[in-house]
SEMI-701608 format. One record per residue (C-alpha): x, y, z; residue number from 1; residue in one letter. Coordinates in pm, 1 decimal. Each point is the difference from the previous one (the first is absolute). Layout:
% residues N
<east=X | north=Y | up=Z | lumza=NUM | keti=a>
...
This chain:
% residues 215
<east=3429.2 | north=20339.6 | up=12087.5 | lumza=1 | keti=x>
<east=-242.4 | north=292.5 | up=-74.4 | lumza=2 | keti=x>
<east=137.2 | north=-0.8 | up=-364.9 | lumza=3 | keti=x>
<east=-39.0 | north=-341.2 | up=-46.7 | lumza=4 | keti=x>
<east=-388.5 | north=8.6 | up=105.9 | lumza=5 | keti=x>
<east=-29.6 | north=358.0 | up=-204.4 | lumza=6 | keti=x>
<east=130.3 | north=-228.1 | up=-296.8 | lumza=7 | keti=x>
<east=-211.5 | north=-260.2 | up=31.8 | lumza=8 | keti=x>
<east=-257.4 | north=233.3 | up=63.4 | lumza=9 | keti=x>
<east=30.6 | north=199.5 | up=-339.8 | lumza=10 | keti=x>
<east=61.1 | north=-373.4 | up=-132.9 | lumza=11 | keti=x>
<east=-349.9 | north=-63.7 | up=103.9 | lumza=12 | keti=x>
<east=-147.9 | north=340.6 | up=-174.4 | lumza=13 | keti=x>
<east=169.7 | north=-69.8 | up=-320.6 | lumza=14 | keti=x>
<east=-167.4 | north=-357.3 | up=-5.4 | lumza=15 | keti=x>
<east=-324.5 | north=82.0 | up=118.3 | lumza=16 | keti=x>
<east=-37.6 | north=316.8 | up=-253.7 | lumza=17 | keti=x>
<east=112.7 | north=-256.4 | up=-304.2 | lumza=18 | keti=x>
<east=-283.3 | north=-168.4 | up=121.3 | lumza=19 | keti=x>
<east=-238.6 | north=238.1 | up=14.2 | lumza=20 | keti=x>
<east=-76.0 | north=25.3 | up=-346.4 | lumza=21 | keti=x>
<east=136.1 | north=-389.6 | up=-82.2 | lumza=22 | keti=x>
<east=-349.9 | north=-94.5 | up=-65.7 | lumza=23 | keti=x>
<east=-59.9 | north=269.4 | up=-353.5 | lumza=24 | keti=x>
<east=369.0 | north=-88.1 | up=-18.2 | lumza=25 | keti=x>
<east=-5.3 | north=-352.7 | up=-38.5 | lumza=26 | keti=x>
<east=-255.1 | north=-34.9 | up=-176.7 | lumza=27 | keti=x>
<east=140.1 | north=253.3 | up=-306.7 | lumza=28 | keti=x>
<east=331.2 | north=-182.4 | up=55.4 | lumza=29 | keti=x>
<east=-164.0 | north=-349.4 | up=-79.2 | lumza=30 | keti=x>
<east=-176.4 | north=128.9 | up=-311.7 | lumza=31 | keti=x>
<east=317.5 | north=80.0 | up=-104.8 | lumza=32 | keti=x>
<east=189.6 | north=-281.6 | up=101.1 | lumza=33 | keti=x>
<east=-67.7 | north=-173.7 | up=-307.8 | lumza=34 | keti=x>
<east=297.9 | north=169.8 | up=-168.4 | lumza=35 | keti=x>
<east=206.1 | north=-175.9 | up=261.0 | lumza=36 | keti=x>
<east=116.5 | north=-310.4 | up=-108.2 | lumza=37 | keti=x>
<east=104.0 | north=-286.8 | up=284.2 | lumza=38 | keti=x>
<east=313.2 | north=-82.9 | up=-156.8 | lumza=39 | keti=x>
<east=272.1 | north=42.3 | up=276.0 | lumza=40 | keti=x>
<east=307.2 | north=-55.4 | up=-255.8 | lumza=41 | keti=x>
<east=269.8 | north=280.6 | up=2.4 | lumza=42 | keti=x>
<east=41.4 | north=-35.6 | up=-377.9 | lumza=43 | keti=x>
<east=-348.6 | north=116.3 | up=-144.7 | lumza=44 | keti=x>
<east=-71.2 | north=184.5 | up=-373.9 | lumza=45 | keti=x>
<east=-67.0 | north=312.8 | up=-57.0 | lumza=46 | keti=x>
<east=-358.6 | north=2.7 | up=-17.3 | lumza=47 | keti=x>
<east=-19.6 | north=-180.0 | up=346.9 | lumza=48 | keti=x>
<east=247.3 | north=336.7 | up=122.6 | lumza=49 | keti=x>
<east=-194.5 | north=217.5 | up=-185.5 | lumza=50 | keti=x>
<east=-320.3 | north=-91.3 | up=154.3 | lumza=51 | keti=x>
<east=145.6 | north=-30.8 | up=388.1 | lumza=52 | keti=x>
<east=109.8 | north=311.8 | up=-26.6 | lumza=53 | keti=x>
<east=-378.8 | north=153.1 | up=70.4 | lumza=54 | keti=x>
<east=135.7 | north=-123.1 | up=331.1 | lumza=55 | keti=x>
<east=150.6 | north=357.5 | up=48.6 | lumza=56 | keti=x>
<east=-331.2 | north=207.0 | up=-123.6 | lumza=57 | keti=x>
<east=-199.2 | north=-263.7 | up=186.8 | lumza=58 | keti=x>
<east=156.0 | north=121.5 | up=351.2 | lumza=59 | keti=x>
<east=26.4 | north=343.1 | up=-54.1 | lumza=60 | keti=x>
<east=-349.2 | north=36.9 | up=-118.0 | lumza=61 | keti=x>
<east=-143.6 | north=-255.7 | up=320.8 | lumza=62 | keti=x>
<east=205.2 | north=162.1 | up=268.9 | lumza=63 | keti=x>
<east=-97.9 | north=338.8 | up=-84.7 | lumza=64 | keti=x>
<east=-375.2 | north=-102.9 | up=93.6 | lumza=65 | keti=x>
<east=119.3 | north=-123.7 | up=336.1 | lumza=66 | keti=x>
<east=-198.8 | north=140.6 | up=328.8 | lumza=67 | keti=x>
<east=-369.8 | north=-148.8 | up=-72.3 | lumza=68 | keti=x>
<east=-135.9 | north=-198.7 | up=278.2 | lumza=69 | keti=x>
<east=2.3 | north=-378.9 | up=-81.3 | lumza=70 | keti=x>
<east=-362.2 | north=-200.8 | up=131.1 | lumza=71 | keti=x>
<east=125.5 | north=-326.9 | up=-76.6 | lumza=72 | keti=x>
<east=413.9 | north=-20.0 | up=119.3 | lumza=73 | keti=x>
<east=-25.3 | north=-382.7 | up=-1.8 | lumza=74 | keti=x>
<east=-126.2 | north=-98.3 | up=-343.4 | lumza=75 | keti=x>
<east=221.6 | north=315.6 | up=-151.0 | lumza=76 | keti=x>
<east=285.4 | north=-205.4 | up=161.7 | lumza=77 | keti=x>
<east=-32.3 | north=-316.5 | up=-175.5 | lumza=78 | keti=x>
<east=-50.2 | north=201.5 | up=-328.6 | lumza=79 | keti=x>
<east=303.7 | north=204.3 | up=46.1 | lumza=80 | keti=x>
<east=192.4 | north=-349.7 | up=69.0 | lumza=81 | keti=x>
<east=-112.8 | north=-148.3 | up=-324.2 | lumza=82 | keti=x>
<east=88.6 | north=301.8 | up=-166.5 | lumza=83 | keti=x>
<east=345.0 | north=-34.9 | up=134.1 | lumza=84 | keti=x>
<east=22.9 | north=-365.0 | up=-62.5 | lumza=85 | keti=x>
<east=-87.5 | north=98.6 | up=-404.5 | lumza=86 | keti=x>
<east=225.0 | north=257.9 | up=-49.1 | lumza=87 | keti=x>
<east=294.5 | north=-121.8 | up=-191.2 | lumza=88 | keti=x>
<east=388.6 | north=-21.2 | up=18.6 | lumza=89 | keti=x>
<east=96.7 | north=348.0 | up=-139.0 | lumza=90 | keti=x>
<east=-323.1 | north=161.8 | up=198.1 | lumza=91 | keti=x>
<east=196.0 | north=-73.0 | up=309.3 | lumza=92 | keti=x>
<east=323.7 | north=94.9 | up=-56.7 | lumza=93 | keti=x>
<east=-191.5 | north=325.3 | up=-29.6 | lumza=94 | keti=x>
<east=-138.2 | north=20.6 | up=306.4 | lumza=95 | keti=x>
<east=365.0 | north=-88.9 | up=149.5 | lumza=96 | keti=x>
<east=145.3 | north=320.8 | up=-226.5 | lumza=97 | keti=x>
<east=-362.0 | north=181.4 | up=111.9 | lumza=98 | keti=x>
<east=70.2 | north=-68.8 | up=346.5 | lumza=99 | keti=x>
<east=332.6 | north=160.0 | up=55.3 | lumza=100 | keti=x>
<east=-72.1 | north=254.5 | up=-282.5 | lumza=101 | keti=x>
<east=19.2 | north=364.3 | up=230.1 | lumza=102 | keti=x>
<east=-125.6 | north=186.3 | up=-343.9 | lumza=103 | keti=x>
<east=-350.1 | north=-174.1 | up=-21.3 | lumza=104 | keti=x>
<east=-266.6 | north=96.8 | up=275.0 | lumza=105 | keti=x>
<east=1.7 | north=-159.5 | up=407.0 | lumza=106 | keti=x>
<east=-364.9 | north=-168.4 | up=-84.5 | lumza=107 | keti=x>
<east=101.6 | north=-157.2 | up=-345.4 | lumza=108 | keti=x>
<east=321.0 | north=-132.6 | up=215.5 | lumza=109 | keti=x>
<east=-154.6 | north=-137.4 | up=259.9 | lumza=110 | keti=x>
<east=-241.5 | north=-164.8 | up=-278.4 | lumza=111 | keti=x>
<east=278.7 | north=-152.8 | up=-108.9 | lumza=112 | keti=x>
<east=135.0 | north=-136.1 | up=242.6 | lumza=113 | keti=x>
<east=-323.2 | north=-142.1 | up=129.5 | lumza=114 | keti=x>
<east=-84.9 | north=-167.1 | up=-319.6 | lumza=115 | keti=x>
<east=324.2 | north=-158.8 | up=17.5 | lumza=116 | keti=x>
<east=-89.4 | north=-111.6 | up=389.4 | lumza=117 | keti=x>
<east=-331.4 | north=-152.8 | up=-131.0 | lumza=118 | keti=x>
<east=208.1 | north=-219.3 | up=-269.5 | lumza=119 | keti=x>
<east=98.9 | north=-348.8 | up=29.3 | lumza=120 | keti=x>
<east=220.4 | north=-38.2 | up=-228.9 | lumza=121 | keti=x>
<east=349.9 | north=-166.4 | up=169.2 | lumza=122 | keti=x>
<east=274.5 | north=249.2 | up=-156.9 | lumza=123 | keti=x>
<east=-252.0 | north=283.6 | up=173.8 | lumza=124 | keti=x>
<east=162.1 | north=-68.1 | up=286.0 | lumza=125 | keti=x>
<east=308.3 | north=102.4 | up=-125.5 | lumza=126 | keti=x>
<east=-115.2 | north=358.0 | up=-111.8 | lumza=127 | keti=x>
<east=-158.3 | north=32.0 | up=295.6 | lumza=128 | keti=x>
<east=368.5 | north=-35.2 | up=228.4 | lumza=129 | keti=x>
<east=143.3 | north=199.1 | up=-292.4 | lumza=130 | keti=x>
<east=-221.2 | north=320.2 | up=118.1 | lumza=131 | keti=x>
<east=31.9 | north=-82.2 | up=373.9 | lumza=132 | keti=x>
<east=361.6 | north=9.2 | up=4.0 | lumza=133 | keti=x>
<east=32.3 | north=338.7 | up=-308.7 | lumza=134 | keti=x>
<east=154.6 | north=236.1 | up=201.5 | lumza=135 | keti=x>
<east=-158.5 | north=333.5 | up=69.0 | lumza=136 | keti=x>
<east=157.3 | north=323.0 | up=-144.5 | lumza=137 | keti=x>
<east=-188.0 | north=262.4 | up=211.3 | lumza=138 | keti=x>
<east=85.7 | north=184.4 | up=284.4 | lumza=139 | keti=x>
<east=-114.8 | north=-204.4 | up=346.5 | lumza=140 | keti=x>
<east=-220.9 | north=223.8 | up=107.5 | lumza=141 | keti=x>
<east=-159.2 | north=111.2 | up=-330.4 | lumza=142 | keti=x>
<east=-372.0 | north=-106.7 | up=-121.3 | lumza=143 | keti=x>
<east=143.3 | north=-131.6 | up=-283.2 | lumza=144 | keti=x>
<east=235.5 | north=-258.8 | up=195.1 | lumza=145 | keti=x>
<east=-299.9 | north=-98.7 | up=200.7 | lumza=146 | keti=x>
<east=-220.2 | north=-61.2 | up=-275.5 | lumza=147 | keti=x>
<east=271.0 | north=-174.3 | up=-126.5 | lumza=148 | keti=x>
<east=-3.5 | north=-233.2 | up=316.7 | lumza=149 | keti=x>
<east=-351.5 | north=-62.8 | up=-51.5 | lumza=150 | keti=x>
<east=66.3 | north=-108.4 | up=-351.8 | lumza=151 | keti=x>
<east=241.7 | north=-269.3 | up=135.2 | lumza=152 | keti=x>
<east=-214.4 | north=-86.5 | up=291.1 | lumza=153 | keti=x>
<east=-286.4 | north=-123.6 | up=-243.4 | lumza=154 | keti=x>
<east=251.3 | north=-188.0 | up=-176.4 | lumza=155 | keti=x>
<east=72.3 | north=-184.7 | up=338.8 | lumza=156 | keti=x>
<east=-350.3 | north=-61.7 | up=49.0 | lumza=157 | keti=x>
<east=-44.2 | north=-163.7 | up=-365.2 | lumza=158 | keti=x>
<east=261.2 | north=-214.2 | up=100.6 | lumza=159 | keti=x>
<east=-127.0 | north=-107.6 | up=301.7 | lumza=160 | keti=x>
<east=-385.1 | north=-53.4 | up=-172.4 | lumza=161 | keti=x>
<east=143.5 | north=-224.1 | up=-251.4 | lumza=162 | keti=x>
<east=-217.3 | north=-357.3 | up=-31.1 | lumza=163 | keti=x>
<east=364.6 | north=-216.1 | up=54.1 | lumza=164 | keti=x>
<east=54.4 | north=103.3 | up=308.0 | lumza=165 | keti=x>
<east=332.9 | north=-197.8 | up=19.1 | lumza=166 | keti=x>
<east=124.9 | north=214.3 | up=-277.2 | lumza=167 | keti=x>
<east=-170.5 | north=313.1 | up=167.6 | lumza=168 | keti=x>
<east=252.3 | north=-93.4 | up=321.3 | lumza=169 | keti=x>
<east=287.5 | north=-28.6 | up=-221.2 | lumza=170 | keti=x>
<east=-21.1 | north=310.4 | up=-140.4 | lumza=171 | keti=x>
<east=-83.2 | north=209.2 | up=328.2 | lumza=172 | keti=x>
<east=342.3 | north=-157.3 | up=156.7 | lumza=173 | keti=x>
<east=221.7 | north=108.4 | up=-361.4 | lumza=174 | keti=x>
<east=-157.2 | north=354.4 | up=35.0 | lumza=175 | keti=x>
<east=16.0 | north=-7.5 | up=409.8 | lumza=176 | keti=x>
<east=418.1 | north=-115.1 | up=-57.9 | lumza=177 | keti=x>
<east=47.8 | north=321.8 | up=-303.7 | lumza=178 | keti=x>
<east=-195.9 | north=278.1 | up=142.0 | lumza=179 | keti=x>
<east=169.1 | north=277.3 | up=131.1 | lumza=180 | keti=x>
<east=-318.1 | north=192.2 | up=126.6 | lumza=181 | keti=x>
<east=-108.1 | north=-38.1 | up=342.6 | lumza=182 | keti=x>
<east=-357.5 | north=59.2 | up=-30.2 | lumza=183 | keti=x>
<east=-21.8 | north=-199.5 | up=-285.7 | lumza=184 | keti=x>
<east=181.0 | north=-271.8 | up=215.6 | lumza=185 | keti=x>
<east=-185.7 | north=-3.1 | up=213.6 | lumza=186 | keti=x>
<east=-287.5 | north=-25.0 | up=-213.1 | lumza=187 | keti=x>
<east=132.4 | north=-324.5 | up=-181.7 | lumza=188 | keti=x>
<east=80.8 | north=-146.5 | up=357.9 | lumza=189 | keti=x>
<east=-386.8 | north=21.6 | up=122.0 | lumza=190 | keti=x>
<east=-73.5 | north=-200.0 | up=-322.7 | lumza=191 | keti=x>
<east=228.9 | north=-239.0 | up=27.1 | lumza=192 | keti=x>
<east=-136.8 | north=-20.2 | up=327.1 | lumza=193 | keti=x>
<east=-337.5 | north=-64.3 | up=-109.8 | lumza=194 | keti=x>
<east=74.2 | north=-363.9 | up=-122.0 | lumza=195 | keti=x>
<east=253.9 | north=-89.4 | up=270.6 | lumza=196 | keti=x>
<east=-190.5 | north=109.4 | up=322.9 | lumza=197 | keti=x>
<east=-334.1 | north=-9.7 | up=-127.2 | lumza=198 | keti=x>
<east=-43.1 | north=414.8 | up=70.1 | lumza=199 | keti=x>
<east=-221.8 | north=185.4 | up=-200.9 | lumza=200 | keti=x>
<east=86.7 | north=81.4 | up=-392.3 | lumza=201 | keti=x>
<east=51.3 | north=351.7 | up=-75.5 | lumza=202 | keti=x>
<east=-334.0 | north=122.6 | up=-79.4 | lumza=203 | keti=x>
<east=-108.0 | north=-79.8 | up=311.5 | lumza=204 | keti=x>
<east=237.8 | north=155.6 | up=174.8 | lumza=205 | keti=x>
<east=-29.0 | north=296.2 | up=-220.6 | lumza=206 | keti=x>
<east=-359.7 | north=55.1 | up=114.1 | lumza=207 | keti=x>
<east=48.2 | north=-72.8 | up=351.2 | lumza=208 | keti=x>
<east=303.6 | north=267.8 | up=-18.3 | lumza=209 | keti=x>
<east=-300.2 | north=219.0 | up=-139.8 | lumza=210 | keti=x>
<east=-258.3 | north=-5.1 | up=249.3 | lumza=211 | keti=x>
<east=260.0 | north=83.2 | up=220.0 | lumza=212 | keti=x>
<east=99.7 | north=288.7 | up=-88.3 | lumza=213 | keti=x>
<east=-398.8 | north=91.7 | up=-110.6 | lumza=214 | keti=x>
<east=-92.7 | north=-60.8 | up=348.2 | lumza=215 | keti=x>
């Protein structure tokens, strides 16, 4: 139990330092979001490729600034939402590789895969269970394998935030019936939880888990 509230714990951090600088973040990444195109077709031309791939420079360049102190966490939400909703079919399969990509750095991961938790879009979903359920290759007690939880705890939590909330319940139960992880189980089970006994979503839980242990 203590590593399942240290995860969600760190889970919390990771979120709440993206945010800290979301608001000179969001607002670059929307002046440059007109090289995004919405077009959500797999099959796109080269000059639609060539221009989502700033997608990659975009993150590295954004999460490196990462650790300034957000005044206004609410509106920088909705911006970072329509950011995600505008970023286009190939920009998202990039977060997917992004987010299970052990070469690129922990904040431009968790980025990622937080972008891809603020998206709507209905095959989302489906990367989303794709980086719950990657295995881990790390040893079990290593940092590495528990930033790697982390990682696939966010992805959880996109799942669960997702606006169809009947998809959001089918999902949880294919990753809850797959995963092999306890912690992570256990994870998925208090979110499917969420919609079927009316308990709190994870967030909340996260930061009640939190001023526990701050007490």
């Amino acid at each position: 139990m203590k590593k399942i509230i240290l995860f969600s714990l760190c889970s919390i951090i990771f979120v709440v330092a993206l945010k800290m600088d979301i608001a000179n973040k969001a607002d670059v990444l929307s002046e440059k979001n007109d090289v995004m195109t919405n077009d959500l077709s797999p099959t796109e031309s080269n000059s639609a490729i060539q221009k989502r791939s700033s997608i990659h420079l975009l993150l590295k360049t954004e999460s490196a600034k990462i650790g300034m102190v957000d005044e206004l966490p609410d509106q920088t939400e909705i911006r970072l939402k329509n950011l995600a909703m505008g970023l286009g079919y190939s920009d998202l399969i990039k977060l997917r590789e992004n987010s299970l990509d052990t070469s690129l750095s922990g904040e431009e991961r968790m980025l990622s895969v937080y972008l891809l938790g603020l998206s709507q879009h209905e095959y989302v979903a489906t990367f989303l269970e794709e980086i719950a359920l990657t295995p881990t290759n790390s040893n079990e007690n290593s940092y590495s394998n528990n930033f790697e939880a982390i990682i696939r705890l966010q992805a959880i939590e996109g799942i669960q935030n997702r606006s169809d909330k009947s998809q959001s319940v089918r999902s949880l139960y294919y990753v809850a019936s797959r995963i092999s992880d306890s912690q992570l189980l256990d994870r998925t089970q208090r979110a499917i939880s969420h919609y079927t006994k009316g308990s709190d979503n994870l967030e909340t839980q996260d930061l009640k888990a939190l001023k526990k242990l701050i007490r």
